[in-house]
C-alpha positions as CSV (number, residue, x, y, z in Angstrom):
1,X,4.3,1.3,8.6
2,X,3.8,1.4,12.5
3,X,4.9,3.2,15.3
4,X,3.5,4.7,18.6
5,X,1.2,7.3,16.6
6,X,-0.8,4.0,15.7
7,X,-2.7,4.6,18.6
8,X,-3.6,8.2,18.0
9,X,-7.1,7.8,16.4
10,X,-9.2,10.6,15.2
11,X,-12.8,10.0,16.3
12,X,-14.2,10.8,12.7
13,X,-11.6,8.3,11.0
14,X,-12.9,6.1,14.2
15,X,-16.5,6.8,13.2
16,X,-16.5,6.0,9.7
17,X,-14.1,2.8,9.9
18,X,-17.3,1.3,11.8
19,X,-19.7,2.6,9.1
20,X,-17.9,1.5,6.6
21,X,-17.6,-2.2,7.5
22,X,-20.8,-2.4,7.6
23,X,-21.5,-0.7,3.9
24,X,-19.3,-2.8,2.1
25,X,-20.0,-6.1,3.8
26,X,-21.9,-7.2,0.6
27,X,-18.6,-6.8,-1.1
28,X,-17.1,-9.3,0.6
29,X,-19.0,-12.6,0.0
30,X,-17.4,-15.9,0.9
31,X,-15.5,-16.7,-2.5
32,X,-16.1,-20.1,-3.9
33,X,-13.3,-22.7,-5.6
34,X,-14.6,-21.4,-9.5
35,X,-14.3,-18.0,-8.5
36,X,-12.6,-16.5,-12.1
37,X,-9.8,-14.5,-12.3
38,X,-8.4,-12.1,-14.6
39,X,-6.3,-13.5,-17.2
40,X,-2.8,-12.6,-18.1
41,X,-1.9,-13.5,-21.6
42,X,-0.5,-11.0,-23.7
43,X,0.5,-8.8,-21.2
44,X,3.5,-6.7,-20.8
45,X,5.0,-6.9,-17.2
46,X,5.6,-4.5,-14.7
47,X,7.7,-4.8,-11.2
48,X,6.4,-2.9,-8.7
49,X,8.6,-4.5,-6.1
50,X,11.5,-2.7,-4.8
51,X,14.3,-5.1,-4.2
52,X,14.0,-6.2,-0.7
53,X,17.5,-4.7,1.4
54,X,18.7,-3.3,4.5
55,X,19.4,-0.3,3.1
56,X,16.2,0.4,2.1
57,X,14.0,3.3,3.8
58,X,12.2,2.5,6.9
59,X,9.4,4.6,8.6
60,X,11.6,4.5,11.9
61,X,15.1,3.8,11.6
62,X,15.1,0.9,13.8
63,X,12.6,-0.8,11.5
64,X,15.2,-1.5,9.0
65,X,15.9,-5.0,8.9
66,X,19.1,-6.9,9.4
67,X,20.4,-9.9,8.1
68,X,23.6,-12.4,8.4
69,X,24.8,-15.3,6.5
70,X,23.8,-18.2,8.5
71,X,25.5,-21.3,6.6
72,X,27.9,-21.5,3.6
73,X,28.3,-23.7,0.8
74,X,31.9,-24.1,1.9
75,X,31.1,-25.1,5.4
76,X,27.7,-26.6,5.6
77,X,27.0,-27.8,1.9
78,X,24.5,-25.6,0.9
79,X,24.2,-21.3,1.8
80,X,21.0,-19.6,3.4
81,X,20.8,-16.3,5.5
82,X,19.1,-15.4,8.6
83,X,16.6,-12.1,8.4
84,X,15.2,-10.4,11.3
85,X,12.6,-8.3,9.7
86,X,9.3,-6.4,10.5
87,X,6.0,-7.1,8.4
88,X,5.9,-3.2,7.3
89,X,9.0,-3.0,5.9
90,X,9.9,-2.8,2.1
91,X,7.3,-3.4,-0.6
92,X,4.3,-4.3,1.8
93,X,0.4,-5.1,2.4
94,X,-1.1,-3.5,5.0
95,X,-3.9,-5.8,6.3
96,X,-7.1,-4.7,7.4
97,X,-5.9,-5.8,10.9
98,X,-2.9,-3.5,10.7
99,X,-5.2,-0.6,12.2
100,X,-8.6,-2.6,12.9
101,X,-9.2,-4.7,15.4
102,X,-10.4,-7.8,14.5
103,X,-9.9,-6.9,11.3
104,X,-8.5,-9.5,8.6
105,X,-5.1,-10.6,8.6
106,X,-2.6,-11.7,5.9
107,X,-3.8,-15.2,5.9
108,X,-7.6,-14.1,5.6
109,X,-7.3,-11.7,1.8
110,X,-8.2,-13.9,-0.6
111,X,-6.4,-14.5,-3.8
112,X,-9.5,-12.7,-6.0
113,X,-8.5,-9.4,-3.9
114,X,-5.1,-9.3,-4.0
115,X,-5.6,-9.1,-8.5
116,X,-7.6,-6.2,-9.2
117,X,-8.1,-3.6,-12.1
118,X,-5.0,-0.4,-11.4
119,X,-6.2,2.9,-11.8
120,X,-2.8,5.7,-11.4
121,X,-3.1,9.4,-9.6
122,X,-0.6,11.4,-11.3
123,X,0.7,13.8,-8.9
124,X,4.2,14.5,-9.2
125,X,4.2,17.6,-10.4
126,X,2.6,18.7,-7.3
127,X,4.9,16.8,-5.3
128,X,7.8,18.0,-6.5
129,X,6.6,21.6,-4.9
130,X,5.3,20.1,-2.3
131,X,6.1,17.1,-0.3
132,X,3.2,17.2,2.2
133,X,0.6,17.0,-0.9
134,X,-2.2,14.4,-0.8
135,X,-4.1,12.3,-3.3
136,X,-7.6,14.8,-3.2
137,X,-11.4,14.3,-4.1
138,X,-10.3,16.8,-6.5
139,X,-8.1,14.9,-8.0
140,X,-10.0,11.6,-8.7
141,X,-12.7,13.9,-10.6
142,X,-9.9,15.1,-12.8
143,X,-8.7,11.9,-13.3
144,X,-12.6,10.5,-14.2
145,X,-12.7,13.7,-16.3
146,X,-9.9,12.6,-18.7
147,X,-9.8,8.5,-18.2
148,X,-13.4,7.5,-17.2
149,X,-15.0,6.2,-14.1
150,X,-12.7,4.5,-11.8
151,X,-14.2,0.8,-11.6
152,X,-14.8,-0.9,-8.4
153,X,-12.7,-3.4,-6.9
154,X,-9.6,-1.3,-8.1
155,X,-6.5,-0.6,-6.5
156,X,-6.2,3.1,-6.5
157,X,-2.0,4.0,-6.9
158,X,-0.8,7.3,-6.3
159,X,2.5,8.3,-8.2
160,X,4.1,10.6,-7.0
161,X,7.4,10.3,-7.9
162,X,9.1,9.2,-4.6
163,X,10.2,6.0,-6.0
164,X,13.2,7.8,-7.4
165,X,14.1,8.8,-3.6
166,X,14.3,5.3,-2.8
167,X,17.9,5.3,-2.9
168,X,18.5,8.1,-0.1
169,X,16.7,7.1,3.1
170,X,16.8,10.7,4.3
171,X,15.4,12.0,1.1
172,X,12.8,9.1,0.9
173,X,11.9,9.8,4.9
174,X,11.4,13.7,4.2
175,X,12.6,13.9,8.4
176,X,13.1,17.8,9.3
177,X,14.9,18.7,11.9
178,X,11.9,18.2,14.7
179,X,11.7,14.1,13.2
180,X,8.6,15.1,11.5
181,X,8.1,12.8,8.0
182,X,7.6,14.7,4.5
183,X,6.0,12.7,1.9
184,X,2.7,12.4,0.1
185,X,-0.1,9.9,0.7
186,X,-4.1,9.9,0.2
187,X,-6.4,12.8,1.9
188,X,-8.8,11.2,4.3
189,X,-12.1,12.6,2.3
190,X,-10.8,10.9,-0.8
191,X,-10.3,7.9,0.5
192,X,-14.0,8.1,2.0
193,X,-14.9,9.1,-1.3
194,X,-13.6,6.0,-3.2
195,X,-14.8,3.5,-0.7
196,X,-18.2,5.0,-0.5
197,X,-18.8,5.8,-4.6
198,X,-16.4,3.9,-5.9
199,X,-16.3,0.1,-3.4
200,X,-12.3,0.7,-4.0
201,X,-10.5,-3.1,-3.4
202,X,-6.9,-0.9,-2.4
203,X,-4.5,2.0,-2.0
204,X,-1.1,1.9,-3.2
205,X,1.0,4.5,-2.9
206,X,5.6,5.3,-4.3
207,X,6.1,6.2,-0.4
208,X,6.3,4.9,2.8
209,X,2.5,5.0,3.9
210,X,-0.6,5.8,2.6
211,X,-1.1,8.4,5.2
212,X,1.1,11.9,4.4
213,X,4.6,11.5,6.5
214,X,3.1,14.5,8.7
215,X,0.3,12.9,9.7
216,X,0.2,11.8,13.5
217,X,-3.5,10.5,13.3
218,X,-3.4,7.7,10.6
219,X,-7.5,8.7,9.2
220,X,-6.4,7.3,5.6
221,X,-5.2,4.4,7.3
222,X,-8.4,3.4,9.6
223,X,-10.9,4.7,7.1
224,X,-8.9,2.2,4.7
225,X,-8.7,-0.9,7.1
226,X,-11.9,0.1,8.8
227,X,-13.6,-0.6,5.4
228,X,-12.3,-4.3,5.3
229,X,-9.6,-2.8,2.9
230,X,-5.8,-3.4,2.4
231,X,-2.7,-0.9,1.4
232,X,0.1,-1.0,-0.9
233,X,3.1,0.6,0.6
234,X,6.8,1.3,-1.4
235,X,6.0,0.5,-4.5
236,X,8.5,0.6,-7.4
237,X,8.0,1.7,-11.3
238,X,4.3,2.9,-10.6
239,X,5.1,5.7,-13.8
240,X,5.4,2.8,-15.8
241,X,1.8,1.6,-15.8
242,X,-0.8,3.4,-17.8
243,X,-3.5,5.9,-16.1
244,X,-6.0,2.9,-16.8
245,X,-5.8,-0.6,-17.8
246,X,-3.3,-2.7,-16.3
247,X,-4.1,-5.6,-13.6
248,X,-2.2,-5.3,-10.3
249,X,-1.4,-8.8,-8.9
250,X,-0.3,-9.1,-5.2
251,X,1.9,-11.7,-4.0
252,X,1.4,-11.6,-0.2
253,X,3.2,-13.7,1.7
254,X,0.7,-15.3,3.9
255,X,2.6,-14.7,7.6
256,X,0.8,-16.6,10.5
257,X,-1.5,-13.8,12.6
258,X,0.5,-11.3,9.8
259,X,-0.7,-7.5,10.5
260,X,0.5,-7.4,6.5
261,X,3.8,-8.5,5.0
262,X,6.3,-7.9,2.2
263,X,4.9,-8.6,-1.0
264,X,6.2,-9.2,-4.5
265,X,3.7,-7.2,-6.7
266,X,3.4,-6.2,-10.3
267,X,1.4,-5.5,-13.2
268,X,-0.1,-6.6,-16.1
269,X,-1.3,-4.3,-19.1
């Protein structure tokens, strides 16, 4: 997700993206060859990939990629197309150098962050009323309430319900008649809340960005990346994973200098 906006900062998103660096900098220690990972046995699988097309939603319409066949089994022996793509297009990571500067870039997240513990937001109800809805403080205590602390290291996913959208670019994009997006995403404050009380590892979120589609400032974005911390954007099948319990494994392609990049993700649980 990019566009001109990017640039359009709020001074308190600004502010706490700084503060935040420095806060969860003991998260972050240099991660050695034994480091363990979570182990997948006996799992039942979950794609949370949309299937990577040009017809699938982008934030702008000229983001959408193209492609062409580019040899042919009957000409050249063997077939293979040619893409021209954006990194923030499809099923993505948002790197912390996406918004940051000098923040970490695709090649820099380590495999031991990209599986972590999933914890699921269930707002669709409220979605469906309204598309402009956020991911709230209030929320996450509800969730807590029923489903226990939220661990940290977790990928926090919204579901919303948008996936099903996916289909219909102008439904997915919510654009009114002024170009303005509709679609939900996380409230600043509760993303400050889940970095600060909880030391989050990620956001996912069933739409295009984890900002709301009417936001022109980003905040959920810096405060995210600002924080040393990555998005997941367009996600598939997140109402198939239970509220707790399942393992989120990211397969992020590791683009030279990347600012993110399309991903194939799922889950374990």
């Amino acid at each position: 997700m990019c566009t001109e906006k990017c640039s359009q900062l709020t001074r308190r998103a600004a502010l706490f993206g700084a503060a935040a660096v420095a806060t969860t900098a003991a998260l972050d220690a240099p991660a050695s060859a034994a480091e363990r990972t979570p182990s997948f046995r006996g799992g039942r699988l979950t794609d949370l990939t949309h299937p990577f097309t040009t017809s699938f939603p982008a934030f702008e319409p000229d983001e959408a990629p193209t492609r062409r066949t580019y040899v042919t089994i009957e000409d050249d022996g063997y077939y293979m197309q040619e893409w021209r793509i954006i990194e923030h297009t499809g099923t993505h990571v948002d790197a912390p150098g996406h918004f940051t500067p000098g923040g970490r870039l695709s090649t820099d997240l380590r495999l031991s962050e990209l599986i972590t513990p999933a914890v699921v937001v269930d707002i669709r109800s409220r979605a469906a009323r309204n598309p402009d809805t956020t991911v709230t403080v209030d929320d996450l205590r509800t969730y807590e309430r029923r489903h226990g602390r939220i661990p940290p290291g977790a990928a926090v996913i919204m579901n919303s319900g948008w996936a099903a959208k996916a289909g219909d670019p102008a439904a997915y994009r919510g654009a009114d008649a002024a170009g303005v997006l509709h679609f939900p995403g996380f409230d600043p404050e509760a993303t400050e809340w889940l970095l600060r009380r909880r030391k989050i590892r990620s956001l996912g979120v069933d739409t295009l960005s984890i900002d709301p589609g009417v936001s022109e400032t980003f905040e959920t974005h810096v405060i995210l990346t600002g924080a040393d911390r990555y998005g997941l954007e367009n996600l598939a099948n997140v109402d198939r994973l239970p509220p707790k319990g399942a393992t989120v494994v990211v397969g992020l392609i590791p683009y030279e200098q990347g600012s993110g990049g399309q991903a194939r993700i799922f889950a374990v649980s």
